[in-house]
N, C-alpha and C positions, 0 to 999 in steps of 0.2 A: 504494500500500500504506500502511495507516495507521500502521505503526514508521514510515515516512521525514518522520511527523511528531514524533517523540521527539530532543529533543535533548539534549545536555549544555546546566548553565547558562550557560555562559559562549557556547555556541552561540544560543545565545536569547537572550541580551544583545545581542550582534551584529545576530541579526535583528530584534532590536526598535530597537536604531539604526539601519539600513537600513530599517527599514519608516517609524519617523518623518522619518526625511529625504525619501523617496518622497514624502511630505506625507500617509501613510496614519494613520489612529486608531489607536490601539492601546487594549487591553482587556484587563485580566488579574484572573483568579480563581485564588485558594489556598484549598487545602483538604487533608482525608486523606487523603476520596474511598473510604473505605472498605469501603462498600455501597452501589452506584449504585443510584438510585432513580427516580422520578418525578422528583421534587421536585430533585434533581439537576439532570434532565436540562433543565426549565422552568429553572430558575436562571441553567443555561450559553447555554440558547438566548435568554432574555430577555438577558443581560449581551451575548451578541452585538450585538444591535442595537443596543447606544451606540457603537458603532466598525465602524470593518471589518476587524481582524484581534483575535481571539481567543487569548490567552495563556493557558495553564494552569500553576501550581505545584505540586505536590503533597508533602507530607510525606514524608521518606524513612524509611523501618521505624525505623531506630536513634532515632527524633525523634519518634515514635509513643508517646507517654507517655497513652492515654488508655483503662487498666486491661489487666487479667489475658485473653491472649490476644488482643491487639490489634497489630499489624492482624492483621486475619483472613486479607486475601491482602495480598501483598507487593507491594513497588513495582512491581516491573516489570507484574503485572497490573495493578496499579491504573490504570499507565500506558498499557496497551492499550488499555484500558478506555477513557480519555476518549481518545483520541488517535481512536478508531471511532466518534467523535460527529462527527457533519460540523459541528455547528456552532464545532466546536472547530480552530484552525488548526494550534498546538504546544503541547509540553506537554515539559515537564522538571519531574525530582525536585529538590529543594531539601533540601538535607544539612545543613540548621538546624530549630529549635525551630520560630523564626515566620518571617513573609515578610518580615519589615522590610528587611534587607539585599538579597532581594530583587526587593522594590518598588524600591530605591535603584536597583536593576542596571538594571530594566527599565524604569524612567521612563513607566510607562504612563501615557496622559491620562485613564484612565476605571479604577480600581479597583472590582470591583463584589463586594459581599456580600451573605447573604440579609437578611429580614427580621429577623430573630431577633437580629440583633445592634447592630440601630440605636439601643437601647437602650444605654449605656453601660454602666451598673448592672447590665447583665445578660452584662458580658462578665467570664468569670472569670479571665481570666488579665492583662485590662490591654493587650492587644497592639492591640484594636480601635484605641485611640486615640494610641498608635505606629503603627501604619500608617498612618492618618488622614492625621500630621504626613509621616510617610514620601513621602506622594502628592502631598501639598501642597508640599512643599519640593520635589517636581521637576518642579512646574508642574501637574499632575493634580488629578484629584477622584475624592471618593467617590461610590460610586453603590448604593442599597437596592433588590433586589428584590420584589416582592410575591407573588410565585407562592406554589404549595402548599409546605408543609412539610412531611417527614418528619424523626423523630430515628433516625438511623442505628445511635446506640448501642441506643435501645429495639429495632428489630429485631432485632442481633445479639442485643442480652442474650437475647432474647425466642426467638429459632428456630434459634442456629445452635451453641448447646449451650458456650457458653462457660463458662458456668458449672454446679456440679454440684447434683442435686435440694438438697440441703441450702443449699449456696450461696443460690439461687434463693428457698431459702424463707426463707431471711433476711434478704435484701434487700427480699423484698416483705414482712415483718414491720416493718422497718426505716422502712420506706419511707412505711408507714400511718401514721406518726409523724413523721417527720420526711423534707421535701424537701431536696433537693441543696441550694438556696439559704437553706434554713433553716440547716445545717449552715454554708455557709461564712461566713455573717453573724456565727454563734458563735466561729468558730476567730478573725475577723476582728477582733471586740470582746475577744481575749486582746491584743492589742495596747500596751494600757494598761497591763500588768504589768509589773515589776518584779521579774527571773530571777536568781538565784544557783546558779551552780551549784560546787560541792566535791567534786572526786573524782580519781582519778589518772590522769596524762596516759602515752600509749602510744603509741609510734612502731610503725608495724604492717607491714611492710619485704614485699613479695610476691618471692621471687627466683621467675621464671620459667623452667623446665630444661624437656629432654624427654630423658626417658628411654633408656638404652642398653644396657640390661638388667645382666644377672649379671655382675662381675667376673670377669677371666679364672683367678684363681685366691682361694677361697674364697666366700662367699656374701654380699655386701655387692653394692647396685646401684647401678651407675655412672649420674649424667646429665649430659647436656652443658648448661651454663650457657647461656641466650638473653640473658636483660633483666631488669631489676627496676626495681619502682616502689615509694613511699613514701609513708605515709598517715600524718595526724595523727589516731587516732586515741582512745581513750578518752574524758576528760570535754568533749577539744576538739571529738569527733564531736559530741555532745551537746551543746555551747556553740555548734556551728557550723547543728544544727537547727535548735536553737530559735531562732537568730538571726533568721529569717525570719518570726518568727509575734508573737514578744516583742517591745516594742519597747527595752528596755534590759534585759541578758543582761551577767552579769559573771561572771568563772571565778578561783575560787581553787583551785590546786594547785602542784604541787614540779617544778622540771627539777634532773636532775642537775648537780654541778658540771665532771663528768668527761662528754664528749658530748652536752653540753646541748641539742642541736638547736634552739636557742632561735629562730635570726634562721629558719628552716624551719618554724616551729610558729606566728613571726608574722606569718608569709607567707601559712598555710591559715586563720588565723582571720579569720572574715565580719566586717565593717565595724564592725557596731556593739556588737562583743563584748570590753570592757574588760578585761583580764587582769592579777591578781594572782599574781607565780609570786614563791615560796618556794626560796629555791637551798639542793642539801644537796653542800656540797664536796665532799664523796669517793663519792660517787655516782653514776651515771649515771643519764640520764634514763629509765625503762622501754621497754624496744626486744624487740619478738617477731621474728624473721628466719621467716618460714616459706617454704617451699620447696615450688613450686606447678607442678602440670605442665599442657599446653595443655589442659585440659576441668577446669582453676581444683580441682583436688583437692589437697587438704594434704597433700603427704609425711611432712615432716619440720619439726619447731619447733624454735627455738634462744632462750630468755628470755635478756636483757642487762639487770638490775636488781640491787640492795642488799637480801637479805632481812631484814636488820637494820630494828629500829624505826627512827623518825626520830630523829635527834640531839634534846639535849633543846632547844638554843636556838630551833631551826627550829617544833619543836612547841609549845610556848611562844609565838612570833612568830605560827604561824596562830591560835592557840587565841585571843592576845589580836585578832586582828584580829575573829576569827567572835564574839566578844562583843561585838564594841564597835559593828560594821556589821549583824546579823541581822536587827534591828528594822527596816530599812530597805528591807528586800524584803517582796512579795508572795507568793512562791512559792521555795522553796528545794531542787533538784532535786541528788540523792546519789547519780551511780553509783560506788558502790564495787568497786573490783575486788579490793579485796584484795592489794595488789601494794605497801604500807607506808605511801603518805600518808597513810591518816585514823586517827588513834590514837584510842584509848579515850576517852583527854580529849575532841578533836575531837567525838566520838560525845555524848558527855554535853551537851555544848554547845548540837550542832545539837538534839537529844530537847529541852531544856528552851528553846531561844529561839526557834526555827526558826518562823515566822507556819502556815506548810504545809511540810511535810516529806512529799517525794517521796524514796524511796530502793530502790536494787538493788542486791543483794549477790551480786555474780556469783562462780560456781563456775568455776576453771580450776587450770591445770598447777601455776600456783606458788602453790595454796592450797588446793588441793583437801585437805576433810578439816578445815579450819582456819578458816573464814572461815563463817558463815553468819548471814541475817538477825535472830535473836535478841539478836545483840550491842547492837542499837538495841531501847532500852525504851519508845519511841515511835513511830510514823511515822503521818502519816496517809493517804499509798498507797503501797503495796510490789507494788513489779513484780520477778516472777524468775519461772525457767522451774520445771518439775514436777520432775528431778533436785536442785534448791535449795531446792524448799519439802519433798522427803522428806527431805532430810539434813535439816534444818532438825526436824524432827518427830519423827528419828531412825524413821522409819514407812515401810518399804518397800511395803506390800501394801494399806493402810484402803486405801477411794475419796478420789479427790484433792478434795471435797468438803466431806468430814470434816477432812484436813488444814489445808486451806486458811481454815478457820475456827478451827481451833483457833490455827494460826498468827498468823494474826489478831486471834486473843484476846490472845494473849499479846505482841505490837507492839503492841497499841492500835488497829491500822489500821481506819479505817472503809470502807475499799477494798481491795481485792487485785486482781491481775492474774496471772494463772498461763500463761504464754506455752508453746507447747506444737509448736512447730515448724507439721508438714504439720496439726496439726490443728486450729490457730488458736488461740485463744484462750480461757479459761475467766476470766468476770471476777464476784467475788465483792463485791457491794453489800453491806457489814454494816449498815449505816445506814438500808436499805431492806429486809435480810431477803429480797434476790432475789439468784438467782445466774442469768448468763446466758452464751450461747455465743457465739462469734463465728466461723465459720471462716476458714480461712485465703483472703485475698481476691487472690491473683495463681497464673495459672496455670505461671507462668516465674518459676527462681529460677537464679538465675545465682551467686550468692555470699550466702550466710547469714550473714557477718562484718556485726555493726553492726549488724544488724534487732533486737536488741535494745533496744540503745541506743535506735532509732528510736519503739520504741513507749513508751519512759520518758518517752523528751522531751513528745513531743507527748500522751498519753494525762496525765501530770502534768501536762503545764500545764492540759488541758481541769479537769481535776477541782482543780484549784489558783484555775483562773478561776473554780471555779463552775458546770462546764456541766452538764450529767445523765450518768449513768452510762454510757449505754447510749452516749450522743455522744461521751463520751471513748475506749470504747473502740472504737467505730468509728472514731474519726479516729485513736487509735493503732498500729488494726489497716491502714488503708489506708497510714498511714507506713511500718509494717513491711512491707508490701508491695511498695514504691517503691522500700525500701532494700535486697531478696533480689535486686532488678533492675539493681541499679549494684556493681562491684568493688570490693571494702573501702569504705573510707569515701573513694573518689575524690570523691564529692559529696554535699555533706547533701540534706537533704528541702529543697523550699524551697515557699513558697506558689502558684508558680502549677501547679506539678508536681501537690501535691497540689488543688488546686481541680478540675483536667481530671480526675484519677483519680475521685474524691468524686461530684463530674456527671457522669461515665460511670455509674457502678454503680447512680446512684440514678433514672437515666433511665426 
């Protein structure tokens, strides 16, 4: 029966030391395996014959980062799947990203990939030549197929309805214009920038309960406590994105003096993210408690912050730092939450020095009503959703069209980005006199916290670098895609995430 060739990895590790002590070859292929094909099956049969036992790895679903409804079928199919090829001996899922750890497990003498990838240059994620060292270092080699090829993303995209009419027509609008390799050669040359980001840091605290319904007298509902976890989120989610794409990312913002979570907040920031924090004594650092039940639904919020401005010495202290260092950046990226770090000073500062001024003025609990993009008499792109740019217009009912240009008039912005949930995105070129769509490009959203942030980061930088409209808001929009797929900000975007998302869609 072909399951009693499925094993666990640590099962196929064993037999892959037993088979090399036997004195047998060993052979091993990773992949999705997502849609068996031809070109599959040549690949697995040709890699057989440098050995006599054949290893299979296979991506396990949660590792599956490669776009909106992927995989199509789940591990365990996928796993039947090869396991009914005879040319194949065993086969285990692999509960990581790439094979590296395990190629380390399985010390195979013969690694074998297709054609497609012997090209360095043409791997987008860097892994090729980690595995390479991976094989080499336990005595193994690489080995190239030459058989047929198919692209397995272009099938699904193509016939198995992943994506919707509109989708479809956008990518192949998209596509007449610019290839996947086109695209990450651009994100890749933002590299050289020089990132500042200014805005307020926010500890974003998930308690996890389940529910026990009605109290037994009155109407308030009981749940029993499970777990909780904790995110650094606000300008850090944002400082922790771009960390990957930038190559030098500096963050000015405030911790309180009172719970400063500080040694926590320098523990989640990404390596090359230099941080200026501002302490305000009798404050706390911004902390949201929200209270989430098993299918990730918000019950209940609880804000831990100083509604009071910043003391004057504090504001003073950032005001002269952002005069004296703005000149020194490329790109200058503003989410504003509205939650008391960026004073009006602050604002005046950034509007008059700032080289590129990217900025979002988010609407929430503890501003709602008070806070909107108008405060800033400059920016040159403004990312907020359609609730931010009506209050902003004070314009419940025009078309968001009309707003969003008048908005625009009056920021100065030669960009807009009007983010719009399930419906993706509306990005307004003033510079160019086009307005364009973008729909929303994942078909699984697991949590909507930070997909904002996501497409600030990465869509400002695109347009901060220079790249074309239409590229930033595509790569902004595949960020916010990435980001409705991971819980709060447990992890930023990072480059090779989005390279495999970006090459799926444009296949």
């Amino acid at each position: 029966m072909s399951h009693t060739k499925i094993l666990t990895l640590n099962e196929l590790e064993a037999k892959a030391r037993a088979l090399r002590d036997a004195g047998r070859r060993v052979v091993m292929c990773h992949g999705t395996f997502d849609l068996m094909h031809t070109g599959h099956i040549r690949h697995l049969q040709r890699a057989k014959a440098e050995g006599d036992i054949l290893l299979v790895t296979l991506t396990g679903d949660a590792y599956v980062n490669k776009g909106p409804g992927r995989p199509v079928f789940g591990e365990d199919l996928r796993a039947e799947t090869l396991a009914s090829l005879a040319c194949v001996d065993f086969v285990a899922i692999n509960h990581e990203q790439a094979a590296i750890a395990a190629i380390k497990r399985l010390r195979p003498h013969v690694y074998v990939k297709g054609s497609e990838y012997r090209a360095a240059m043409d791997d987008v994620t860097g892994n090729i030549t980690r595995e390479k060292e991976a094989v080499e270092a336990g005595g193994g080699s690489i080995f190239y197929t030459d058989e047929i090829t198919f692209s397995s993303s272009s099938l699904l995209n193509e016939h198995f309805g992943v994506f919707s009419p509109e989708t479809k027509d956008y990518l192949q609008a998209f596509r007449r214009q610019y290839g996947f390799r086109d695209v990450i050669e651009l994100v890749k040359g933002l590299s050289r920038l020089k990132v500042l980001i200014v805005g307020d840091t926010i500890i974003d605290q998930y308690h996890y309960i389940k529910s026990l319904g009605q109290v037994g007298k009155g109407l308030a509902l009981a749940v029993k406590y499970e777990s909780e976890e904790q995110f650094a989120g606000g300008s850090i989610a944002v400082a922790n994105h771009l960390a990957g794409f930038a190559g030098d990312v500096t963050l000015v913002t405030a911790l309180g003096g009172i719970e400063t979570h500080e040694p926590f907040i320098r523990s989640k920031l990404q390596p090359n993210v230099r941080p200026e924090f501002f302490f305000v004594d009798e404050a706390r650092t911004v902390t949201k408690r929200r209270f989430v039940d098993s299918d990730l639904n918000k019950l209940f919020e609880v804000y831990f912050f100083n509604e009071e401005p910043l003391p004057e010495s504090v504001d003073q202290a950032v005001c002269a730092w952002l005069d004296a260092n703005l000149e020194n950046f490329d790109v200058v990226i503003v989410p504003d939450f509205g939650n008391g770090f960026i004073s009006e000073r602050m604002v005046d500062i950034l509007c008059a020095k700032a080289p590129f001024l990217a900025v979002n003025t988010q609407l929430n609990s503890g501003n709602r009503g008070h806070h909107v993009i108008n405060r800033y008499a400059r920016a040159d792109f403004v990312s907020i959703n359609e609730p931010e740019l009506r209050l902003a217009a004070h314009n419940r009912h025009a078309p968001i069209e009309e707003i969003a240009e008048l908005v625009g008039q009056r920021v100065k912005a030669e960009h807009i980005a009007i983010t719009r949930g399930v419906k993706g995105v509306m990005f307004n070129d003033r510079k160019q006199k086009k307005t364009f769509y973008v729909p929303a490009l994942s078909t699984k959203v697991l949590d909507r916290i930070g997909a904002g942030d996501a497409f600030l980061a990465l869509a400002g930088l695109c347009i901060g670098g220079g790249l074309p409209a239409e590229v930033a808001a595509y790569v902004g929009s595949v960020s916010a895609a990435l980001e409705v797929q991971i819980v709060g900000n447990r992890d930023p975007v990072d480059s090779v995430a989005l390279f495999k998302y970006i090459t799926t869609l444009l296949k």
